[in-house]
C-alpha positions, 0 to 999 in steps of 0.5 A, spaced: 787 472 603 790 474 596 784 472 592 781 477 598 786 482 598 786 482 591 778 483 590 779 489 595 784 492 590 781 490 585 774 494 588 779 500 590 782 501 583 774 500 580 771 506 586 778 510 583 777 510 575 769 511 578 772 517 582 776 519 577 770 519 571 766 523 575 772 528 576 773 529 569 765 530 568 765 535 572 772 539 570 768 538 563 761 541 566 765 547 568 769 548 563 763 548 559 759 552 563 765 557 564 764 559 556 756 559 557 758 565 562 762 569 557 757 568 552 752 571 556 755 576 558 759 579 552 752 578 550 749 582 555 755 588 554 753 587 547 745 590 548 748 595 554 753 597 548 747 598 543 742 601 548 747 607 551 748 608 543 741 609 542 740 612 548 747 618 547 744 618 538 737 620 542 740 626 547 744 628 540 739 629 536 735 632 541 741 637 543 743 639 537 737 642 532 738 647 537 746 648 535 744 648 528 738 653 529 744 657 533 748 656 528 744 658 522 742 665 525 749 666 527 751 666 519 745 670 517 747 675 521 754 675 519 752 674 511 748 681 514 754 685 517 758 683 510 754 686 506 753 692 510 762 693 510 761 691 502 756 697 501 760 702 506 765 701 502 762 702 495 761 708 497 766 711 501 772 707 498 774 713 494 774 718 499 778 713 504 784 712 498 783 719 497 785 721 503 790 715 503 794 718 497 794 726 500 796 724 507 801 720 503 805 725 497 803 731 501 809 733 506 809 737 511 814 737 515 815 740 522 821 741 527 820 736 533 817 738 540 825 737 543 829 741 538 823 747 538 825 748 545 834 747 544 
């Protein structure tokens, strides 16, 4: 019966190192097959990253000649009204710093209203 026994033990031992193979290739498949995963999607983010990218320089390029035009006429008409306070007052600086220098050294005082009335 040892001999037996033995075979039986021996069998045993066999079916369990084969179990134990078939368990170690089966954590190493998925362990690979996990890394293929994260592969795959970090690729998939990569091309969804590039084409929303794409996507927003698109709808910039679009929306913004708009602003640009916008913009360009808001600094000419400014540039205008500059010229026009510059030209007006080339010609009535004089008078205005005039009228500054008289109100200034000509006095002409007055009693205040509640002393007036004391």
């Amino acid at each position: 019966m040892s001999a037996q026994n033995s075979a039986g033990i021996q069998t045993l031992l066999d079916a369990e190192r084969e179990a134990q193979k078939i368990v170690q290739q089966a954590r190493e498949y998925r362990t690979k097959r996990i890394r293929e995963a994260k592969a795959e999607a970090q690729k998939e983010i990569e091309e969804y990253r590039n084409s929303k990218e794409e996507e927003y320089k698109k709808f910039e390029a679009e929306h913004s000649s708009g602003f640009k035009k916008a913009e360009e006429d808001a600094d000419k008409e400014a540039q205008e009204k500059l010229k026009e306070i510059k030209a007006s007052g080339q010609k009535q600086g004089d008078k205005v710093v005039d009228g500054l220098i008289k109100s200034t050294t000509i006095v002409k005082p007055e009693v205040p209203e509640k002393m007036a009335k004391a």
